[in-house]
N, C-alpha and C positions, 0 to 999 in steps of 0.2 A: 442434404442441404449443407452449404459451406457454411458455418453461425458466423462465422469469425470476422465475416466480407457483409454482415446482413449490419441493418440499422440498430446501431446501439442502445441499447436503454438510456434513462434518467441515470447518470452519473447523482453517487452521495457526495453533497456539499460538507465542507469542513471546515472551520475558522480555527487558526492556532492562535491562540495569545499568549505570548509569551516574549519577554524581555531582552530574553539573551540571545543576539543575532545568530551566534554561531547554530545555537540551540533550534533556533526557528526557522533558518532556511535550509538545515539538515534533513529534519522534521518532513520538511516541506517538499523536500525532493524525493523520499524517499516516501510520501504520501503519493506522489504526480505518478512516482511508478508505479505502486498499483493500483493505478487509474482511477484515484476520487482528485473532484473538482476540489482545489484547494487556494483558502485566503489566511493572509497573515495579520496579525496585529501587534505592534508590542505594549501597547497598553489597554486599559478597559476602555479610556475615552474610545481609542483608535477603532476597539471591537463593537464599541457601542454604534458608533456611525456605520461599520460592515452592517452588522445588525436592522440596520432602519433600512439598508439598500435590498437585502435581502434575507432570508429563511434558510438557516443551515441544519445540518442534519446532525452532526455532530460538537460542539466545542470541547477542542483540547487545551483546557486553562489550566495557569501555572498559578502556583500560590502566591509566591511571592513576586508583586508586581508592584511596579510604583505609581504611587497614589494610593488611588483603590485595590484593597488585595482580593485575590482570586474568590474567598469565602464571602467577602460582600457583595461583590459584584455579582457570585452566583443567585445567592440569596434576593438579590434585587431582581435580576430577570425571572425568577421566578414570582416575584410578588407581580408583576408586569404581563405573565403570563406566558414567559417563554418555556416551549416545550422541547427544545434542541436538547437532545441527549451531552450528558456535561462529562466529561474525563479531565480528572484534575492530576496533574503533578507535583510533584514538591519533592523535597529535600526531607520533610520532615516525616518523623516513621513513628510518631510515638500515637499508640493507640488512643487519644483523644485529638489527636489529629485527626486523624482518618476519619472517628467517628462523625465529625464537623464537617469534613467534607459532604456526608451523608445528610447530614441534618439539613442542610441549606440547600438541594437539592442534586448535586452530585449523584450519576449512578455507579461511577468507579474512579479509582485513584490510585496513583500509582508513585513508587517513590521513587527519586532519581539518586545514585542513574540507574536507569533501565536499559535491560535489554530488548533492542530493538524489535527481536520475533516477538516476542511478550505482547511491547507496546501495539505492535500491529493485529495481535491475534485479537487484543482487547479492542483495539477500534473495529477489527471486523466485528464481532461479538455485539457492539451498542449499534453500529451502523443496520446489522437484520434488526434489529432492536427498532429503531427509527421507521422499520419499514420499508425502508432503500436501499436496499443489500443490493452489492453489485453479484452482475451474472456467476452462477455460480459453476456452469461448464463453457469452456471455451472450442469451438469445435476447428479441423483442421484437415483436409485433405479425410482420409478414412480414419481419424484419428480424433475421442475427444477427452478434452483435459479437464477430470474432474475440480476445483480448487478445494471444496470441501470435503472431499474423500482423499485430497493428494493423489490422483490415480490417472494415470494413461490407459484408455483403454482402445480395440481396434471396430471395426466394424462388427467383426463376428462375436465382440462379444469380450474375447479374451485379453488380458490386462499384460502393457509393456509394463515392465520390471524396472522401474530406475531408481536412483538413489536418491537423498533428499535434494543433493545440490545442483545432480541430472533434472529435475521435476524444477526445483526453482528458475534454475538456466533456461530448459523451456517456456513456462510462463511469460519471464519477462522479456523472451525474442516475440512471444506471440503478442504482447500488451503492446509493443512497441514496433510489429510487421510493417516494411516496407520503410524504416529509417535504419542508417547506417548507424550503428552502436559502437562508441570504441571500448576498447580491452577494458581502459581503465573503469569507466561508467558499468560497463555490465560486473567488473570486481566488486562495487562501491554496493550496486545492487544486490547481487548473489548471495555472494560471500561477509558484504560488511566493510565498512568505512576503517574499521580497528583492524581487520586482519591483514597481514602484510602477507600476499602470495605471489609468485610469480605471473604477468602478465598472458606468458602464454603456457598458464593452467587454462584459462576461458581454451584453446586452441584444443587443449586431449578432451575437453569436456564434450566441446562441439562435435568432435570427430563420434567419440561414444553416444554420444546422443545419434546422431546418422545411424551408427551401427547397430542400437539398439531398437530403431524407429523401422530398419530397411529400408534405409532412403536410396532411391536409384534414381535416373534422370528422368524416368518418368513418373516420379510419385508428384503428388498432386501438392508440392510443399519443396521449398529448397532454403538452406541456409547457406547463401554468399561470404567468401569471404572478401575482404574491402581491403587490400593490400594499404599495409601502412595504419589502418585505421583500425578495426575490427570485423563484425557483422554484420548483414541485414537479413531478415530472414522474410520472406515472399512464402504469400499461400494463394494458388492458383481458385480463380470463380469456379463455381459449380453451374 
């Protein structure tokens, strides 16, 4: 059975609150790619109103916020009864900081700046937490990709060999199959918004991925190239 092509689950909902644009619709793209439904706020009023439209699965709130800071606002939706898993960020690092995050109901906090894998491994970590973990293997032609193990493995059983940034580059052609990707989007993704690398590194990545995969024009899976643009990568119905 092809998973990949089948009905998706209940995507985990997200609300960011957070002030600083650049901050929040970073966040926020790099949330959309691996596939949680996500909303933004830059203030508590703004999260408060998300909040009443619907039930999210995780809040990523910032401390310092204007108006009401991140520690009150949490503290209140918990007197209110809100059970959204809370990740707070801040600037601040001094251990009665932190401890206050906790106190008010925060389950994790993180100080900025962060690193991105970090930040993401802790949202996955609260999101199974919530109950709403997204899928945890993604299946493809004879081929499926574990996310929690980091692992390719084949029908029969036995595990392709790739590197981290091989396994990452996968991933996010399969999260995003059947749209044209360009170079620069899948660097921003991959690799990181901070690292400067050559655009057509994505190009030797892809090729070793095929060669690692045994991709021939009949395997059940192709990654196009998009002359000018970058990728799509298509996985054939079962």
């Amino acid at each position: 059975m092809n998973t990949a092509t089948s009905t998706p689950p209940l995507r985990p909902a997200i609300l960011i609150v957070e002030d600083d644009a650049h901050l929040r619709v970073g966040l926020r793209d790099n949330l959309l790619d691996e596939g949680y439904l996500v909303a933004e706020a830059p203030s508590t009023r703004d999260a408060e109103r998300l909040l009443q439209e619907r039930a999210f699965d995780l809040l990523i709130l910032d401390v310092m916020l204007p108006g009401e800071d991140g520690y009150s606002f949490c503290r209140r939706l918990r007197t209110q009864g809100n059970k959204s898993m809370v990740l707070m960020l801040t600037a601040r690092s001094l251990e009665d900081d932190i401890l206050r995050g906790f106190e008010v109901g925060a389950q994790d906090y993180l100080t900025k700046p962060y690193r991105l894998r970090e930040l993401l491994a802790r949202v996955r970590a609260l999101v199974r937490r919530s109950g709403t973990a997204p899928p945890e293997q993604m299946g493809f032609s004879s081929f499926t990709l574990d996310l929690g193990r980091r692992q390719v493995s084949r029908a029969d059983g036995s595990v392709v060999e790739l590197t981290r940034t091989e396994f990452d580059l996968l991933a996010f052609l399969l999260r995003h199959q059947d749209r044209a990707l360009p170079r620069g989007e899948i660097l921003d993704a991959v690799w990181g918004r901070d690292v400067v690398v050559d655009p057509r590194t994505v190009d030797n990545f892809v090729s070793s991925l095929k060669k690692k995969l045994g991709w021939t024009s009949t395997s059940g899976f192709s990654i196009h190239t998009i002359r000018g643009v970058g990728y799509r990568m298509e996985v054939a119905s079962s």
